[in-house]
C-alpha positions in Angstrom: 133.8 -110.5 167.8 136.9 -108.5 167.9 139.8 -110.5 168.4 142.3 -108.1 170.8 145.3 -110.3 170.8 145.1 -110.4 166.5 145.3 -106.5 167.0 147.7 -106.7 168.7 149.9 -109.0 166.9 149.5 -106.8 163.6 150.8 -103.5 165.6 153.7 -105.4 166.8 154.6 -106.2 163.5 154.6 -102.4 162.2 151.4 -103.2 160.0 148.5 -101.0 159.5 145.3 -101.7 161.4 143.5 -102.4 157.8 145.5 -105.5 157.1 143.0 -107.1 159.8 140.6 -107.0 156.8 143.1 -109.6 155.2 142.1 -112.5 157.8 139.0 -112.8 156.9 139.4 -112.7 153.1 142.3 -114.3 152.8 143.7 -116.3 155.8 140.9 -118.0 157.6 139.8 -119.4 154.1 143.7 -121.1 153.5 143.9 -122.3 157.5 140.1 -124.0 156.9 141.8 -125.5 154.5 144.8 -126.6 155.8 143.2 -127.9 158.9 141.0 -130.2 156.2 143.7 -131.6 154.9 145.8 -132.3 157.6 143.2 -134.7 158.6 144.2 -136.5 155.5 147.6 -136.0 156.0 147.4 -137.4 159.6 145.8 -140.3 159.0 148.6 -141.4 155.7 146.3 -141.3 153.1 148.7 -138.9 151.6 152.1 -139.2 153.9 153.2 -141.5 156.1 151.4 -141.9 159.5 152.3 -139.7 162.7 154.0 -137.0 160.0 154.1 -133.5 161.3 152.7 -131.7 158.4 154.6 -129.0 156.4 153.3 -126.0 155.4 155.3 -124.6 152.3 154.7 -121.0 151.1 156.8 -119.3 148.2 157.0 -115.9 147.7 159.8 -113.1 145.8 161.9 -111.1 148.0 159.9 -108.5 150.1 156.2 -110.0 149.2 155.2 -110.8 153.1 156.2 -114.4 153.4 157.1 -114.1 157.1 154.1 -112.5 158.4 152.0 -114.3 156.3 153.7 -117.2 158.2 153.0 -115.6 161.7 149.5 -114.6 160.9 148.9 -118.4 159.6 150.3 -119.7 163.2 148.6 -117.3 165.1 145.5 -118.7 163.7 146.4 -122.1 163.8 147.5 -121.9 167.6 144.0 -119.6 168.7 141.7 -121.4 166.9 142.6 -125.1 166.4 145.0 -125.8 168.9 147.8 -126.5 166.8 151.3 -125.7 167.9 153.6 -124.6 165.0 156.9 -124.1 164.4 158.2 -121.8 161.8 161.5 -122.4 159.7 162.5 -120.1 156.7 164.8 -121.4 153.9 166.8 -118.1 155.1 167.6 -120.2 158.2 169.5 -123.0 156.3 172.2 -120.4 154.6 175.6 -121.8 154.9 177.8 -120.1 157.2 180.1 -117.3 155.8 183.5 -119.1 155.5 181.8 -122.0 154.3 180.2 -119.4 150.7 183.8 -117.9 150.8 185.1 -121.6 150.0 182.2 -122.4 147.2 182.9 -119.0 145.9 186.6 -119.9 145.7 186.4 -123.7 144.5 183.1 -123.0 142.2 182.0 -119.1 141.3 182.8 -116.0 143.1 178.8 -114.9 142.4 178.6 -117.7 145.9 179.5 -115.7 148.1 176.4 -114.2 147.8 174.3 -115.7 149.9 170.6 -116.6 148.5 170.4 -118.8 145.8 170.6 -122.6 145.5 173.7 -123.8 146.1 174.2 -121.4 149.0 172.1 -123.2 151.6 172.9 -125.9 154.0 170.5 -128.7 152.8 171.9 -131.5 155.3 171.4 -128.9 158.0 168.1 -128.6 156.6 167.3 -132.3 156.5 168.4 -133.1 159.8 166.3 -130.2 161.1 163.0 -131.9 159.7 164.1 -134.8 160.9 164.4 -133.9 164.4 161.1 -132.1 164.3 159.5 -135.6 162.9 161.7 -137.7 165.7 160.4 -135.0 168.9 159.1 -136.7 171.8 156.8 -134.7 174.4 159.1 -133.0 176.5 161.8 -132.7 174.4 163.0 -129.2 173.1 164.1 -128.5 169.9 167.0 -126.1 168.6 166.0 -124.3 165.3 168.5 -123.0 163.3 168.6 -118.8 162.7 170.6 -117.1 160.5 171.9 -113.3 160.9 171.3 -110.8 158.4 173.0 -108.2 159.8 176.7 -109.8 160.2 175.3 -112.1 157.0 176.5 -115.7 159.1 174.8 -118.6 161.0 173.7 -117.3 164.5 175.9 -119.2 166.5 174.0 -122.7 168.2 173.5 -121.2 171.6 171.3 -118.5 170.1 169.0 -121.0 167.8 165.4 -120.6 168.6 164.0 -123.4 171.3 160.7 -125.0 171.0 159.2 -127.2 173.5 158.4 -130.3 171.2 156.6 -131.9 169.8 155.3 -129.2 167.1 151.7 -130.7 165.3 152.5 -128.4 161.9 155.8 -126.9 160.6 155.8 -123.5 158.6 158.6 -123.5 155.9 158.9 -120.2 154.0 160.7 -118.8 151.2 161.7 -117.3 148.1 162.4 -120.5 146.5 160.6 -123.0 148.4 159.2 -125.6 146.2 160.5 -124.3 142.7 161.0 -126.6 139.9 164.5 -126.7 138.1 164.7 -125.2 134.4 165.7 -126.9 130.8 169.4 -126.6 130.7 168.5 -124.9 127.3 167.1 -122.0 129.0 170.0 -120.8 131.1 172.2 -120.1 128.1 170.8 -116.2 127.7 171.6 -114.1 130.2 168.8 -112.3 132.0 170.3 -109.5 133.3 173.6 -107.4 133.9 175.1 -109.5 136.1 174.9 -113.0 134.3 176.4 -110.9 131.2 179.5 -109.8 132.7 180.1 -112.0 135.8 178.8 -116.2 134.5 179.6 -115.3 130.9 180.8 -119.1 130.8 177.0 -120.4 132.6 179.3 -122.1 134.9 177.2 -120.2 137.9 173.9 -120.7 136.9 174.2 -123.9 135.9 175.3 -125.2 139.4 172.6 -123.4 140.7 170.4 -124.9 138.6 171.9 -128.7 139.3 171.8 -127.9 143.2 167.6 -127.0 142.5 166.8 -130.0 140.3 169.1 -132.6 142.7 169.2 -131.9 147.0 166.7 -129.5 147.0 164.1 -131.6 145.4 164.8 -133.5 148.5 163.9 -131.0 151.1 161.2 -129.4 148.8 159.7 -133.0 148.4 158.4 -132.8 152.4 156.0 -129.9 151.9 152.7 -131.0 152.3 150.4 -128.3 151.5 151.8 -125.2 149.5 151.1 -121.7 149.3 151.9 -119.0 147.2 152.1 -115.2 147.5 152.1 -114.2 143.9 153.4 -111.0 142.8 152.9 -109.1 139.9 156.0 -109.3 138.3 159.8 -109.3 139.1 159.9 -105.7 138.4 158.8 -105.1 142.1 160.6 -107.0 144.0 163.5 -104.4 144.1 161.2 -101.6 145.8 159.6 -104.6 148.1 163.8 -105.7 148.8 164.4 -102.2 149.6 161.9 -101.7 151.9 163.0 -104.8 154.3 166.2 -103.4 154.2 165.3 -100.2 155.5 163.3 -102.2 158.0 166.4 -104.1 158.6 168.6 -101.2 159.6 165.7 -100.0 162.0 165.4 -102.8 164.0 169.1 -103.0 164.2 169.3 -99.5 165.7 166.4 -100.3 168.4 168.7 -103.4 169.3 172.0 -104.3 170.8 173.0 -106.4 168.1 176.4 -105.7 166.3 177.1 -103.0 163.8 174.9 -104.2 161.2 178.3 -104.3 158.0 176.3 -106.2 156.0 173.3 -104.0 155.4 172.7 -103.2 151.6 172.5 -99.5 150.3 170.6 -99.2 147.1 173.3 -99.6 144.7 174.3 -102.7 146.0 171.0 -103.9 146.0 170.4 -103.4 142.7 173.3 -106.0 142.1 172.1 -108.3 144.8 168.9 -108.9 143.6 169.5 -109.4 139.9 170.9 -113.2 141.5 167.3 -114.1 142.1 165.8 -112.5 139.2 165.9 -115.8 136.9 164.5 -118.2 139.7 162.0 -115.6 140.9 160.8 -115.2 137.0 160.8 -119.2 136.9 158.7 -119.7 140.1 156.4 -116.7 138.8 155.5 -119.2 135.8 155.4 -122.6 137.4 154.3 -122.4 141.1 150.6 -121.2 140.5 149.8 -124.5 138.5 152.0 -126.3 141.7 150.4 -124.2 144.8 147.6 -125.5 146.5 146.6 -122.1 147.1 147.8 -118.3 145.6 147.3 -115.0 147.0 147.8 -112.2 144.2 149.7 -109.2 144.7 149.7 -105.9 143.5 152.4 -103.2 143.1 150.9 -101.6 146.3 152.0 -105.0 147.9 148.1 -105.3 148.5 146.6 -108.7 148.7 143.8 -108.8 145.7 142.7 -112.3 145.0 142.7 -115.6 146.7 142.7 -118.9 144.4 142.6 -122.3 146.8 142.8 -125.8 144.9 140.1 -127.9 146.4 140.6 -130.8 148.9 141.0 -134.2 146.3 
């Protein structure tokens, strides 16, 4: 049976018809399982009773995290009753001033907004935590974060969810991603760790951030996903396109001038500071995932691996 609303919700998103062929190939098989083991999750076999379940999913710049996200709620919401709330990491950036003082008191490369050490992990904590501690009636504020003027949306325009939400949707490019061995930060991976952390002094507090607070926050997820690409060499094509897509919704809205919109040159540069996690996640989150959806260069969706249930 067709399902109108589904149609619907991939024309909204600007996606061609044919990524309806994804859902049943890809997406109904990951929510089954989901749904299986958030009876186990539920019960505290594997968490502590009453736990809102967190869905991670990890993915490099541009490879579909958020509406894989959407398509994974819509599904959960339709067809088992589930209400969701989705969080990105992106949401948790600190604000503006906040980078300009850690790129004054650490490295200049934090004011760059992105990598760890350049998110607000109390913020992020306390955000969990008030989705865990929701009563029925009670609405909850989620934190958003502005691309366009690249600062915190200010409170009063945070999302609002009537609580409480049964499963929590937390995306990201580095959601879940193991620290490295000190020993493999000392060769620069690209351009910009040559000339601008010649002294390691920037990626190894990123790398101390990742293997300390955000173990913290990554330790919720539950159940973990990965959109797999084929290598880092895409991910600059994939970044460009959002950005376009960026400045087009910008121009359909009343939002302000959008200054903090990327043109390609300085895109090149701004994605060279997630080339070493990216790479790292590349190698370790498939053996971490409970399920991995392959990509191609086309950004096509070409194999589906899920861990079965314990």
């Amino acid at each position: 049976m067709k399902d109108n609303n589904l149609a619907a919700l991939i024309q909204s998103l600007g996606l061609p018809a044919e990524y309806g062929n994804y859902i049943p190939q890809f997406f109904e098989p990951i929510v089954e399982q989901i749904v299986e083991q958030i009876v186990v999750l539920v019960e505290g076999q594997k968490s502590e009773p009453n736990k809102t379940p967190i869905i991670g999913i990890n993915g490099a710049q541009g490879s579909g995290k958020s509406t894989a996200a959407i398509m994974l709620q819509y599904l959960l919401e339709s067809r088992y009753q589930h209400r969701v709330a989705i969080l990105s990491i992106d949401d948790f950036y600190h604000t503006r001033a906040t980078r300009t003082q850690l790129a004054k008191s650490v490295h200049p490369l934090f004011m760059t907004r992105g990598v760890p050490g350049t998110h607000d992990i109390d913020l992020a904590l306390d955000t969990f935590a008030s989705i865990q501690n929701t009563q029925v009636g009670e609405v909850l504020k989620l934190p958003r974060f502005n691309k366009a003027i690249d600062d915190r949306s200010p409170r009063d325009e945070w999302e609002k969810m009537d609580g409480p939400p049964t499963l929590v949707i937390f995306e990201g490019w580095c959601v879940a991603a193991p620290a490295m061995p000190e020993d493999e930060l000392i060769q620069p991976i690209n351009p910009l760790e040559a000339a601008e952390d010649q002294q390691l002094i920037w990626r190894n507090f990123v790398n101390q951030q990742l293997q300390n607070q955000y173990q913290a926050l990554f330790q919720q997820i539950d159940w973990l996903l990965m959109l797999k690409a084929p290598s880092f060499n895409v991910v600059y094509e994939w970044r460009l396109l959002q950005e376009q897509k960026l400045v087009e919704s910008i121009k359909k809205s009343s939002e302000k001038q959008a200054t903090q919109v990327l043109d390609e040159e300085q895109l090149k540069r701004f994605i060279q500071h997630y080339q070493r996690i990216t790479e790292h996640c590349l190698k370790t989150i498939p053996s971490l995932a409970n399920a991995v959806i392959e990509l191609d260069e086309q950004h096509q969706m070409t194999c589906l691996q899920v861990k079965p249930s314990d």
